[in-house]
Structure formats: structure tokens, C-alpha cells
PyMOL Python script that loads the backbone (N, CA, C, O; Angstrom):
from pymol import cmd

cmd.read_pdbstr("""\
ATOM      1  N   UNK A   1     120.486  87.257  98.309  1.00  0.00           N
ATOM      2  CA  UNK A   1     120.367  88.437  97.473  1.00  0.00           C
ATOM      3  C   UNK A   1     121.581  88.580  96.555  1.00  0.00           C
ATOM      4  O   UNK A   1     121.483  89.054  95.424  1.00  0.00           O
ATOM      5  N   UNK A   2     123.026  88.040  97.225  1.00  0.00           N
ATOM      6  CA  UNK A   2     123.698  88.404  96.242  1.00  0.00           C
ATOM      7  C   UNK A   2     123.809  87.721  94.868  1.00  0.00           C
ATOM      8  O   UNK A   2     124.421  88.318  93.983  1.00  0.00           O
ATOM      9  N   UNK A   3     123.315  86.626  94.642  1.00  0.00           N
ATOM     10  CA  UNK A   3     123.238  86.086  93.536  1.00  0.00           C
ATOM     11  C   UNK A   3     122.253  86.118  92.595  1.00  0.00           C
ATOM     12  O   UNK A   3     122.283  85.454  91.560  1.00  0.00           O
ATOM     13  N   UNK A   4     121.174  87.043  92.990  1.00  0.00           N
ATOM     14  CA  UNK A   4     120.230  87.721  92.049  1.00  0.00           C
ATOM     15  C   UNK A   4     121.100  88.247  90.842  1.00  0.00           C
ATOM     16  O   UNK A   4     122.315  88.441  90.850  1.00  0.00           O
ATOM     17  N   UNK A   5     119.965  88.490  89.513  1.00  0.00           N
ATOM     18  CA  UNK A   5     120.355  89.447  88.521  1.00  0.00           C
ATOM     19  C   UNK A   5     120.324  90.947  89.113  1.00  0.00           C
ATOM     20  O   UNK A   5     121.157  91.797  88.798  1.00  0.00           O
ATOM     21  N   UNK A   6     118.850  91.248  90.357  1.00  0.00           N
ATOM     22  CA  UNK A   6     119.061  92.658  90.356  1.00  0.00           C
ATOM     23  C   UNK A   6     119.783  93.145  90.992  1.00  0.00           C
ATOM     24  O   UNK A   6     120.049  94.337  90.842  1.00  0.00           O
ATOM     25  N   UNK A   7     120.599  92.056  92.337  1.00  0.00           N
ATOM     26  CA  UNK A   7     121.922  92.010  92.732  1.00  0.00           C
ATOM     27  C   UNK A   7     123.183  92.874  91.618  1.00  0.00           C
ATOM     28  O   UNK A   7     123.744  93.968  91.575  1.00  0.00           O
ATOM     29  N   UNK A   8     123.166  91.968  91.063  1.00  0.00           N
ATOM     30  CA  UNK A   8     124.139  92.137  90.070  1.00  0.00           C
ATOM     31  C   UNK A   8     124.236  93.399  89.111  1.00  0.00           C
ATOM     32  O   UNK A   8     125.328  93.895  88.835  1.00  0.00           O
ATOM     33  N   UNK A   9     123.011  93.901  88.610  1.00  0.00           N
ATOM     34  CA  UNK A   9     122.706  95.088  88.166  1.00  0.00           C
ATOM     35  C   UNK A   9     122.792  96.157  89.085  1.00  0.00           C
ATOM     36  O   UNK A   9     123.702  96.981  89.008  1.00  0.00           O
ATOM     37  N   UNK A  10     121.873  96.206  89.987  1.00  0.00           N
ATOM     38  CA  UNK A  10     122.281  97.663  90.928  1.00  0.00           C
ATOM     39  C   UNK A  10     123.866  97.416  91.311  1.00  0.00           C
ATOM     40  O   UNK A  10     124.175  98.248  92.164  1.00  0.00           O
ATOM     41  N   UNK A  11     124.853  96.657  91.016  1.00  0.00           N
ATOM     42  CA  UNK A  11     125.800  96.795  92.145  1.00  0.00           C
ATOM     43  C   UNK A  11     126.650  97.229  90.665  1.00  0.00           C
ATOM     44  O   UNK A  11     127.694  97.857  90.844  1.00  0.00           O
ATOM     45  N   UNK A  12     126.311  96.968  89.435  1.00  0.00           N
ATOM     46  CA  UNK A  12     127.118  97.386  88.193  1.00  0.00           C
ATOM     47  C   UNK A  12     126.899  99.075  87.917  1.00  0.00           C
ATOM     48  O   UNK A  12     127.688  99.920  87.496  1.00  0.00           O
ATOM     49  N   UNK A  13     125.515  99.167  88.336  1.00  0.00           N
ATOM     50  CA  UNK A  13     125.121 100.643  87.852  1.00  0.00           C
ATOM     51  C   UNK A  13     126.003 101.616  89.043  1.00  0.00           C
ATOM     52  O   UNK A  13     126.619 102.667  88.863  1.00  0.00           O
ATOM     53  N   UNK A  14     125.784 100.778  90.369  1.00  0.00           N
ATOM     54  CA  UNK A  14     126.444 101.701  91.399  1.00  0.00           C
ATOM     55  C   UNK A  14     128.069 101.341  90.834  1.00  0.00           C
ATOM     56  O   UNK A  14     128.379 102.505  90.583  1.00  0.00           O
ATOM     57  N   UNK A  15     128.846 100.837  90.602  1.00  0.00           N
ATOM     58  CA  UNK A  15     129.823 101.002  89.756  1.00  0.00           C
ATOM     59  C   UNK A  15     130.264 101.713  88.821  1.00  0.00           C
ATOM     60  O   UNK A  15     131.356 102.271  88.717  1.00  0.00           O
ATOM     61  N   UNK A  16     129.366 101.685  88.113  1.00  0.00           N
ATOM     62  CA  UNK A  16     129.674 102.778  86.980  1.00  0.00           C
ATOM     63  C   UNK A  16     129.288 104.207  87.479  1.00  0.00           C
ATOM     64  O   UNK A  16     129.700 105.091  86.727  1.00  0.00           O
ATOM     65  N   UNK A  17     128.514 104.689  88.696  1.00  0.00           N
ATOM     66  CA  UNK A  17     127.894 105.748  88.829  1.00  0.00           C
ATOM     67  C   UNK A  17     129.519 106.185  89.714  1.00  0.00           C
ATOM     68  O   UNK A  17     130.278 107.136  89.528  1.00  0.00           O
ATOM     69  N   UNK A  18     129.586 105.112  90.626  1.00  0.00           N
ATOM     70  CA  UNK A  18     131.459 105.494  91.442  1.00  0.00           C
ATOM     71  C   UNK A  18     132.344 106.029  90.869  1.00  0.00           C
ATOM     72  O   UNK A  18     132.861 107.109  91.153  1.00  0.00           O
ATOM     73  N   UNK A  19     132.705 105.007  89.636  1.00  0.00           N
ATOM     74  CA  UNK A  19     133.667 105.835  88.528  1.00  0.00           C
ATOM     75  C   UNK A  19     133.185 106.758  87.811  1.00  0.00           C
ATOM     76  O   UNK A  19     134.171 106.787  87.075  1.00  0.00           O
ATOM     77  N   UNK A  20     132.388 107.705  87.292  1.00  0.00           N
ATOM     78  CA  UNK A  20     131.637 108.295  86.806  1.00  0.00           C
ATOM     79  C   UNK A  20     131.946 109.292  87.803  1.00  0.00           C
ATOM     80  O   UNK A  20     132.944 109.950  87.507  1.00  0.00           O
ATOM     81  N   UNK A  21     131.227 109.699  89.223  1.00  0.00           N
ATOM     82  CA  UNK A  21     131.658 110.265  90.303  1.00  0.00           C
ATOM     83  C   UNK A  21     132.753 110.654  90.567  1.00  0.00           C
ATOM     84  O   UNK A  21     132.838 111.870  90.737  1.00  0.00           O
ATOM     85  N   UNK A  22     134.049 109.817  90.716  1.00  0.00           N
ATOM     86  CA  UNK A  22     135.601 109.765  91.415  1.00  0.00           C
ATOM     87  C   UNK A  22     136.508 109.625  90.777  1.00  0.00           C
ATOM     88  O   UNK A  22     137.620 109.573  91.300  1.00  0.00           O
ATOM     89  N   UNK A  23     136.304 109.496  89.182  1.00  0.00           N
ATOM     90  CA  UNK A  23     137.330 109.479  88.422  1.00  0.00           C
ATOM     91  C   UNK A  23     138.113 110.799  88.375  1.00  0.00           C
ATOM     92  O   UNK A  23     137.485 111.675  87.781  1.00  0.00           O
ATOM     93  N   UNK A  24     139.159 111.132  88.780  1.00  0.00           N
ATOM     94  CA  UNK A  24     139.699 112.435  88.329  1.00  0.00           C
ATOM     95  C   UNK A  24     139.488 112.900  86.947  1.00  0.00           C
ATOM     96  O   UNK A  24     139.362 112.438  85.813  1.00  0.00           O
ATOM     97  N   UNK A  25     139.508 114.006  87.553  1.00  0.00           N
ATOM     98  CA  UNK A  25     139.179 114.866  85.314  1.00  0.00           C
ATOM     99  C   UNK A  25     140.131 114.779  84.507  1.00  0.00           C
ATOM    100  O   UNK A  25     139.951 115.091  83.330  1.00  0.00           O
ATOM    101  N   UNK A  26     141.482 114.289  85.005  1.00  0.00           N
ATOM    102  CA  UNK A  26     142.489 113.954  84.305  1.00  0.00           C
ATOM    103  C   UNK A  26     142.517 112.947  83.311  1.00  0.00           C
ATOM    104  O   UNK A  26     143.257 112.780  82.341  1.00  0.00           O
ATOM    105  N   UNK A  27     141.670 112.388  83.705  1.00  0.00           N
ATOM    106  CA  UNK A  27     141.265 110.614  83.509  1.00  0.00           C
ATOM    107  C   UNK A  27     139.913 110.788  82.368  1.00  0.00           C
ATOM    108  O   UNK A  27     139.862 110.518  81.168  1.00  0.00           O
ATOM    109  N   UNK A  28     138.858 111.364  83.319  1.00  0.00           N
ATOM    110  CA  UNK A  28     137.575 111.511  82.981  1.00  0.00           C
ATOM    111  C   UNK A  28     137.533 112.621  82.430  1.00  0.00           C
ATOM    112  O   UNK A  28     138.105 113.351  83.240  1.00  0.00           O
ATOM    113  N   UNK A  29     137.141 113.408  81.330  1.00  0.00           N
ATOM    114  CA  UNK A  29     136.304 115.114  81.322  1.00  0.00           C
ATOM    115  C   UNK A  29     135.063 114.726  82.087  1.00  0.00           C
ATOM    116  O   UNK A  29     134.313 113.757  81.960  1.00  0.00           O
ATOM    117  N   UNK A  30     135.052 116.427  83.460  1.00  0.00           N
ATOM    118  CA  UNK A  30     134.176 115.785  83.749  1.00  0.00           C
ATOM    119  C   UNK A  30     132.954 115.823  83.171  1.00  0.00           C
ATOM    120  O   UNK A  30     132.170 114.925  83.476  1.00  0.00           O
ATOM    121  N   UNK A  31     132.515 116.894  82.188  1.00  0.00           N
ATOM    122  CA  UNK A  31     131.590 117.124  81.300  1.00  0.00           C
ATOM    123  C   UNK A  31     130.626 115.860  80.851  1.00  0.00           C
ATOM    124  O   UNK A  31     129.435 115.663  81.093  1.00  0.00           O
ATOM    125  N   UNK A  32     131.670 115.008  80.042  1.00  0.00           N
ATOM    126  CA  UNK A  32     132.098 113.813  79.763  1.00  0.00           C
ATOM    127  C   UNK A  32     130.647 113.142  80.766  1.00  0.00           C
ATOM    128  O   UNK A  32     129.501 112.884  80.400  1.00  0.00           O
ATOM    129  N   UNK A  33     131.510 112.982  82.545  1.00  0.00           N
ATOM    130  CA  UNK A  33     130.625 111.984  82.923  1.00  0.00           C
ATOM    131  C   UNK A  33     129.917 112.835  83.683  1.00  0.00           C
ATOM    132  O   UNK A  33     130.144 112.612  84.873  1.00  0.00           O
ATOM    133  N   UNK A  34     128.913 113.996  83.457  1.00  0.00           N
ATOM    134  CA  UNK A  34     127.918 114.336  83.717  1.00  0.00           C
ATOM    135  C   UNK A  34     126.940 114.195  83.047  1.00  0.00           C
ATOM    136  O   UNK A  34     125.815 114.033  83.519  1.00  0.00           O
ATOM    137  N   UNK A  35     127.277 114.242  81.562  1.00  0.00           N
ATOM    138  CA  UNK A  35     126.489 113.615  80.692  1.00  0.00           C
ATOM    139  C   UNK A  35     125.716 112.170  80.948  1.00  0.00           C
ATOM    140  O   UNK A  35     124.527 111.902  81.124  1.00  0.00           O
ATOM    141  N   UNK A  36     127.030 111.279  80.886  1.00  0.00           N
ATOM    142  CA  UNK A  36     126.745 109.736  81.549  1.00  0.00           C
ATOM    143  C   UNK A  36     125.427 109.659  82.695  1.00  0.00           C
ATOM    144  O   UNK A  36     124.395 108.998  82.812  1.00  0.00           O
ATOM    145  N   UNK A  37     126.034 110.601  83.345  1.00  0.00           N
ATOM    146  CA  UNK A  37     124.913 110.283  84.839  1.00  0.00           C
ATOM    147  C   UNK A  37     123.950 110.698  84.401  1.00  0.00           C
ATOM    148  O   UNK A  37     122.981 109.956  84.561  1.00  0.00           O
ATOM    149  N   UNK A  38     123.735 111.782  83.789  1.00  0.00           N
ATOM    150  CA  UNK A  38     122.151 112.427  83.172  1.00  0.00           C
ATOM    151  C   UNK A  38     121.147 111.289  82.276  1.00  0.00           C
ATOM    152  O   UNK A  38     119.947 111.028  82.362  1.00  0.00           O
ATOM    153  N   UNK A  39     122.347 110.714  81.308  1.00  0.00           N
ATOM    154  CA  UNK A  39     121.642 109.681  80.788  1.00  0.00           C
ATOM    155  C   UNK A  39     121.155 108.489  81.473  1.00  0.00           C
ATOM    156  O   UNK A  39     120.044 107.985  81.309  1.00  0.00           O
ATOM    157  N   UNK A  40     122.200 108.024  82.358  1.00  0.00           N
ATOM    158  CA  UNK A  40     121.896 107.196  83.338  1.00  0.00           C
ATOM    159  C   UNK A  40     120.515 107.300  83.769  1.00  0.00           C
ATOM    160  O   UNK A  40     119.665 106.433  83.567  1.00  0.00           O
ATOM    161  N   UNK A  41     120.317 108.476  84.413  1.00  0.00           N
ATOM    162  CA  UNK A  41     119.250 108.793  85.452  1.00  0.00           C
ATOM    163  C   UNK A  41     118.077 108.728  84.541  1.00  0.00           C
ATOM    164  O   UNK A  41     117.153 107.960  84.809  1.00  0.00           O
ATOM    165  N   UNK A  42     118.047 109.574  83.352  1.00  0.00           N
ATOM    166  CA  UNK A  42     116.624 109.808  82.594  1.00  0.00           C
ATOM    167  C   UNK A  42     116.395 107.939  82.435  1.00  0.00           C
ATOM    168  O   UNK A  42     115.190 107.730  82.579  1.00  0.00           O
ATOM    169  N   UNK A  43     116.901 107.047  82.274  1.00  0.00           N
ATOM    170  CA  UNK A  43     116.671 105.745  81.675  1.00  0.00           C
ATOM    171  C   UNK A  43     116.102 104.957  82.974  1.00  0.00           C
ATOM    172  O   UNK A  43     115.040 104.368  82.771  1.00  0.00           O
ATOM    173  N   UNK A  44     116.559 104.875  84.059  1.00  0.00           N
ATOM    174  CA  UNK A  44     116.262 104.726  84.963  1.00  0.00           C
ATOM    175  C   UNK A  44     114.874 105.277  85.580  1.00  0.00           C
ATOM    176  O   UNK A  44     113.900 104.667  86.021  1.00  0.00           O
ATOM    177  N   UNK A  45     115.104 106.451  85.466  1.00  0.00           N
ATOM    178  CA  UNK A  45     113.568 106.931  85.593  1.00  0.00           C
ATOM    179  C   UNK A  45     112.220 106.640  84.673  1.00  0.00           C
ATOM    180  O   UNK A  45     111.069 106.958  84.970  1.00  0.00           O
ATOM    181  N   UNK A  46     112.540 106.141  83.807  1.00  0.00           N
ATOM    182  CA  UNK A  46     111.541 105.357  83.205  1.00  0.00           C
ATOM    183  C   UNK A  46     110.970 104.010  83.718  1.00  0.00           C
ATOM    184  O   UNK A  46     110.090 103.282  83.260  1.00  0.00           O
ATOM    185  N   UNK A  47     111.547 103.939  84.526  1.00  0.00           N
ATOM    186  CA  UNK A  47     111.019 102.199  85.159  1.00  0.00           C
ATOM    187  C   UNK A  47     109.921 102.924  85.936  1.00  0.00           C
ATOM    188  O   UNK A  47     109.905 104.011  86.514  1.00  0.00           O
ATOM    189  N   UNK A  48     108.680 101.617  85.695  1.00  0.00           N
ATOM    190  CA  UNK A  48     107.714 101.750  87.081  1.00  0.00           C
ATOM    191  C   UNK A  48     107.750 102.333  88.639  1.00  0.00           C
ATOM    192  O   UNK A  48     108.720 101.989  89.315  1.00  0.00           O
ATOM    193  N   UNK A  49     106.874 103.087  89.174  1.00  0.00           N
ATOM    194  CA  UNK A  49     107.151 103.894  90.387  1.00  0.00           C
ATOM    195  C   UNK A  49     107.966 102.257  91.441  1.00  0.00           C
ATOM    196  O   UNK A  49     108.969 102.214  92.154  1.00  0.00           O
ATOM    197  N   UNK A  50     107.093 101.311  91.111  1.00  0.00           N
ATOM    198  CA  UNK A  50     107.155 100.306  92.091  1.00  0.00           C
ATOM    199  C   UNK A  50     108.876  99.678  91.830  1.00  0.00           C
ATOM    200  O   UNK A  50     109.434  99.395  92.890  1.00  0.00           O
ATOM    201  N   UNK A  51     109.531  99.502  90.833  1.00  0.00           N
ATOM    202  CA  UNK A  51     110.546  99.214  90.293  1.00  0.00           C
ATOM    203  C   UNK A  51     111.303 100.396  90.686  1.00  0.00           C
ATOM    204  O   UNK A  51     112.378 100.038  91.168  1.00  0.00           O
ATOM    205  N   UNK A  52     111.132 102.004  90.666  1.00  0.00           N
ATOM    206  CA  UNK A  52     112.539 102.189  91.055  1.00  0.00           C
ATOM    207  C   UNK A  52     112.387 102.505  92.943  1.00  0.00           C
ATOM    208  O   UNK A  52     113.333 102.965  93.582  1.00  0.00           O
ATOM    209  N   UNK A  53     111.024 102.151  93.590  1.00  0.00           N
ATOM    210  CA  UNK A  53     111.323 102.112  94.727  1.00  0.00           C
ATOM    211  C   UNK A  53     111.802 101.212  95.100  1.00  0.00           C
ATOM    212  O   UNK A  53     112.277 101.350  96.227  1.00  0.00           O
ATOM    213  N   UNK A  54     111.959  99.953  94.514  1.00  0.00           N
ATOM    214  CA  UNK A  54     112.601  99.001  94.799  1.00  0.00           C
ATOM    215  C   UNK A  54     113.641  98.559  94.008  1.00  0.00           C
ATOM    216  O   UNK A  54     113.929  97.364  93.934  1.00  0.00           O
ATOM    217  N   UNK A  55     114.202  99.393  93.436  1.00  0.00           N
ATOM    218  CA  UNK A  55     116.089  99.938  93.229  1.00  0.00           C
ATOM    219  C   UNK A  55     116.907 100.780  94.012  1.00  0.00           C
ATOM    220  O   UNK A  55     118.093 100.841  94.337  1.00  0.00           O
ATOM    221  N   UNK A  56     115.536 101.601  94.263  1.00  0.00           N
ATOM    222  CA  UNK A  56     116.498 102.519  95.252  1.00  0.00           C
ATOM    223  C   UNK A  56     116.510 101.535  96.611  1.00  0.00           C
ATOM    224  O   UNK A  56     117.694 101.198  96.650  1.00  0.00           O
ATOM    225  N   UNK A  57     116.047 101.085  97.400  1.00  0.00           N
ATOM    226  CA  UNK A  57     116.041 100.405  97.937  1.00  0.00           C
ATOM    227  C   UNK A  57     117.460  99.431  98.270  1.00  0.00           C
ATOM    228  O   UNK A  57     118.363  99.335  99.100  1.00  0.00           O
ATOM    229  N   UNK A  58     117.036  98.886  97.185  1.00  0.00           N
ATOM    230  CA  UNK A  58     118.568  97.694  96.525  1.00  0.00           C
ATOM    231  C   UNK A  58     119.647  98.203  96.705  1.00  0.00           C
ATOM    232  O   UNK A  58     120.636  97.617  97.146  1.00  0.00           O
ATOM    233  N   UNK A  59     119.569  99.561  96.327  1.00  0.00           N
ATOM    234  CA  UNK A  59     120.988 100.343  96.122  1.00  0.00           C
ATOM    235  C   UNK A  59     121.519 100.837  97.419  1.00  0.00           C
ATOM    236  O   UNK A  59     122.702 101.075  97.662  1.00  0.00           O
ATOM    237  N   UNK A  60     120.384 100.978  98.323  1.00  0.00           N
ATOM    238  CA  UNK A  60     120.461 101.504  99.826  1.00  0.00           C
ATOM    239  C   UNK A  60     121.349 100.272 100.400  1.00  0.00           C
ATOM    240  O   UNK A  60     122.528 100.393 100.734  1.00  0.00           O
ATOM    241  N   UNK A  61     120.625  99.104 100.461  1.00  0.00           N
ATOM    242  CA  UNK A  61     121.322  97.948 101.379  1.00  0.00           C
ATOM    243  C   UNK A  61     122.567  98.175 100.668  1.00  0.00           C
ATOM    244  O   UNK A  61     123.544  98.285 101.409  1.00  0.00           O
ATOM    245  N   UNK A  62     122.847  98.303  99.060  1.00  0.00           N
ATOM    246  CA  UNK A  62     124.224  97.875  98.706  1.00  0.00           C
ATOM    247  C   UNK A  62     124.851  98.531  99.487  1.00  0.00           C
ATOM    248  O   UNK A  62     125.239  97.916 100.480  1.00  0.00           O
ATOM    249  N   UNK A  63     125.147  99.739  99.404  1.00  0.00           N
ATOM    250  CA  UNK A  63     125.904 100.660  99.638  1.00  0.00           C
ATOM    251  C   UNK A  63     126.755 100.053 101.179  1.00  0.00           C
ATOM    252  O   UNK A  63     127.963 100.223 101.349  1.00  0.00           O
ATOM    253  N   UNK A  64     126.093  99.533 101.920  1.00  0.00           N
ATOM    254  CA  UNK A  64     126.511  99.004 103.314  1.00  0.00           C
ATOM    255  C   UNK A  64     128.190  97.950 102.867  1.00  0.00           C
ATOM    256  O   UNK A  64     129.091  97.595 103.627  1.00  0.00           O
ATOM    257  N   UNK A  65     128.025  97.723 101.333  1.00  0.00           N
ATOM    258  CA  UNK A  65     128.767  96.859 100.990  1.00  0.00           C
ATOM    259  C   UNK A  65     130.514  97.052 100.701  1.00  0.00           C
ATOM    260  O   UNK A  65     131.405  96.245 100.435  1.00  0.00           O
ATOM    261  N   UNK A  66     130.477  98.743 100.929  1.00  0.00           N
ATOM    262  CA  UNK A  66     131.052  99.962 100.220  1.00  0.00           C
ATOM    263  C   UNK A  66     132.205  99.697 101.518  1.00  0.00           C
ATOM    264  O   UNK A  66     131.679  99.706 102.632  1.00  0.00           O
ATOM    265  N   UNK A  67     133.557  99.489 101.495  1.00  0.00           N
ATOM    266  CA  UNK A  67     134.818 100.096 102.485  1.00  0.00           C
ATOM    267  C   UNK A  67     134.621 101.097 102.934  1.00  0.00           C
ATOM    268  O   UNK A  67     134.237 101.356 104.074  1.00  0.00           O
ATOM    269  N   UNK A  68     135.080 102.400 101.325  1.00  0.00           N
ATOM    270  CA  UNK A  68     135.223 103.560 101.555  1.00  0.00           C
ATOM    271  C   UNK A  68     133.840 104.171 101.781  1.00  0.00           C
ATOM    272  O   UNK A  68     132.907 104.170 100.977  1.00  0.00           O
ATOM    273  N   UNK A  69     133.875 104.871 103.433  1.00  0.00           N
ATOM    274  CA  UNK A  69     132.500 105.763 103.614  1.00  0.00           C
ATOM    275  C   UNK A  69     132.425 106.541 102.690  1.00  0.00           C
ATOM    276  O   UNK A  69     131.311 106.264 102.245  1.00  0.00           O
ATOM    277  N   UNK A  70     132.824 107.343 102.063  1.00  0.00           N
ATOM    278  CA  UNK A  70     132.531 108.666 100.910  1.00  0.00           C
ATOM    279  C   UNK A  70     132.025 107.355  99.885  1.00  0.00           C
ATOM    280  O   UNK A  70     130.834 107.579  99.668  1.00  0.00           O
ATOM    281  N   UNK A  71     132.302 106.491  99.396  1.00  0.00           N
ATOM    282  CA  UNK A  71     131.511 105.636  98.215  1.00  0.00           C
ATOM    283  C   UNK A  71     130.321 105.313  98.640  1.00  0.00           C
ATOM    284  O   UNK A  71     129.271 105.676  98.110  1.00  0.00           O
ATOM    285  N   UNK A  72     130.445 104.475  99.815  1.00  0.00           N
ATOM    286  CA  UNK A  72     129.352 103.636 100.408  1.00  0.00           C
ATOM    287  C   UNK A  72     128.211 105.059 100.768  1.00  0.00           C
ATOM    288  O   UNK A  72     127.003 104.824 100.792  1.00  0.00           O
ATOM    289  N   UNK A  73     128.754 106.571 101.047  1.00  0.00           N
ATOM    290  CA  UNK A  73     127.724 107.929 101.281  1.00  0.00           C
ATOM    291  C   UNK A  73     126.742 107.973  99.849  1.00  0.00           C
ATOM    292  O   UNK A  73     125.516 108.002  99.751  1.00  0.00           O
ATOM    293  N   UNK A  74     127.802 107.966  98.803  1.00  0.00           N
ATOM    294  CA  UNK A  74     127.731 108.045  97.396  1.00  0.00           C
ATOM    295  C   UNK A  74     126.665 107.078  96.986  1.00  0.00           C
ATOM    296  O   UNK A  74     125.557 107.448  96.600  1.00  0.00           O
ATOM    297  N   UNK A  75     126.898 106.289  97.047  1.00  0.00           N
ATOM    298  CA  UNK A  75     125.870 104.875  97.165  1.00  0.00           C
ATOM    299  C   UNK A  75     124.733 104.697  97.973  1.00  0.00           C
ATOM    300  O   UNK A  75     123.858 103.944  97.546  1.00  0.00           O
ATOM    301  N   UNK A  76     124.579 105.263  99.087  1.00  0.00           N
ATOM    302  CA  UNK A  76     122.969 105.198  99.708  1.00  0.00           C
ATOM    303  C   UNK A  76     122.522 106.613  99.350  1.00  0.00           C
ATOM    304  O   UNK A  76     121.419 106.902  99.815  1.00  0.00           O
ATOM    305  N   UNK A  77     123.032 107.415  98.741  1.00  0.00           N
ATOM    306  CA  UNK A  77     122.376 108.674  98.463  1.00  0.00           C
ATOM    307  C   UNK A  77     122.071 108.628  96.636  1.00  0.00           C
ATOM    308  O   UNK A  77     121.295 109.345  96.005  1.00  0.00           O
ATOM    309  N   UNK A  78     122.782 107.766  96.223  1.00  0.00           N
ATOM    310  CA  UNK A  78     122.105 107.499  94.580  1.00  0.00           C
ATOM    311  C   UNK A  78     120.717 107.651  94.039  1.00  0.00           C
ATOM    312  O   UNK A  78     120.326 108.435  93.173  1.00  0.00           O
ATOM    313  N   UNK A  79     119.831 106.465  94.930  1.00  0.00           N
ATOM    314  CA  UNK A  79     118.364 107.140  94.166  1.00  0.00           C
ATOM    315  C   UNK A  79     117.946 108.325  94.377  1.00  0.00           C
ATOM    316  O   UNK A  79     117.083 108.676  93.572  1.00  0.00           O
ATOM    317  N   UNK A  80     118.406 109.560  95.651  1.00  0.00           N
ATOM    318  CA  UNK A  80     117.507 110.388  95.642  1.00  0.00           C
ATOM    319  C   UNK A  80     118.608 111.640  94.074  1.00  0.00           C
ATOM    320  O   UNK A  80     118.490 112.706  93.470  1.00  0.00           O
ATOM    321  N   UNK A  81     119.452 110.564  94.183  1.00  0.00           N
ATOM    322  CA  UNK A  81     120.503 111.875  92.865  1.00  0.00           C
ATOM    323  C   UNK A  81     120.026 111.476  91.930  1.00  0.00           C
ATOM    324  O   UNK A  81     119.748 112.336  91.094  1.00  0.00           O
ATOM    325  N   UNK A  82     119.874 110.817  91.773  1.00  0.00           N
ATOM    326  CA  UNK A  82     119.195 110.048  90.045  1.00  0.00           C
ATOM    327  C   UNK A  82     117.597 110.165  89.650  1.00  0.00           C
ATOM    328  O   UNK A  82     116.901 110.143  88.635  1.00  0.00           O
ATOM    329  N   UNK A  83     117.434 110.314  91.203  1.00  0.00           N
ATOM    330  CA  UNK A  83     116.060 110.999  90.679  1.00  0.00           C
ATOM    331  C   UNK A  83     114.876 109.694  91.319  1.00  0.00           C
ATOM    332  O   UNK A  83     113.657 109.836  91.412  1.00  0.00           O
ATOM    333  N   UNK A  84     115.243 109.130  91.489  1.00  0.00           N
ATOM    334  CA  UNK A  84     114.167 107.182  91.728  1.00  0.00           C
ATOM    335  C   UNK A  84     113.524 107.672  92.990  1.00  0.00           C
ATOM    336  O   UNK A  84     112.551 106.976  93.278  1.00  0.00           O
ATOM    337  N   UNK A  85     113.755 108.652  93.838  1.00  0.00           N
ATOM    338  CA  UNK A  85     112.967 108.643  95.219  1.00  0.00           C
ATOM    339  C   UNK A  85     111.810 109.943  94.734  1.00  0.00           C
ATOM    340  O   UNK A  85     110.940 110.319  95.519  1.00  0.00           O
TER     341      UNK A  85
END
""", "prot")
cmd.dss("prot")
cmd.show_as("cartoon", "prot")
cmd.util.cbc("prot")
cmd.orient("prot")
């Protein structure tokens, strides 16, 4: 699995959704990356029912991949925040 493209994609989106998430506002406005995630999510939610059950999915095992528990929490709870469940 890890050398898939959708490997590689869910583990970029859960990346960008981390920093997006945990960036301090110092860093980030968080305004800024609420926006991001909103857009994120509406684009995402355009994929086929069957496609984002099987992202969210993807994103579930990733998350196991995660050190920090609060990321790796962050990360198996993504599709139902984004909207894919």
C-alpha cells in the first residue's frame, strides 16, 4: 500500500490537513486555514460515494502511521470532519 499513488495522496492531504490544524496562529491566521479546510472538504466531497468511502478508509489505516496520538486522533477522525463519511 505504501507505494500506491492513493498512498501517497491521502498521506499528503492528511498533511496538509495536520498543518492546517496545528499550525499556531502566529504562523497560520487561523481564518486563513479554515478556509483551506472548507475548500479542501467541498472538493473532496465531490468524489463518488464509493471513492470517498474508500478515502476515508485509507485515511483511517493511515492515521495508525501518526507518533503523535492527538495527530494520528486528528487523522482517523478526518473523513467524518471533511464530510466523506
Amino acid at each position: 500500500m505504501k507505494n500506491s499513488i492513493s498512498y501517497h495522496l491521502a498521506k499528503a492531504i492528511a498533511d496538509i490537513a495536520i498543518f492546517l490544524e496545528f499550525t499556531n496562529e502566529k504562523l497560520l491566521d487561523q481564518d486563513t486555514s479554515i478556509e483551506a479546510m472548507e475548500q479542501l472538504a467541498m472538493e473532496l466531497q465531490l468524489m463518488e460515494d464509493d471513492d470517498r468511502r474508500s478515502f476515508g478508509l485509507l485515511l483511517k489505516k493511515l492515521s495508525a502511521e501518526y507518533k503523535d496520538s492527538r495527530k494520528a486522533q486528528f487523522v482517523e477522525n478526518l473523513p467524518e470532519s471533511l464530510g466523506l463519511e
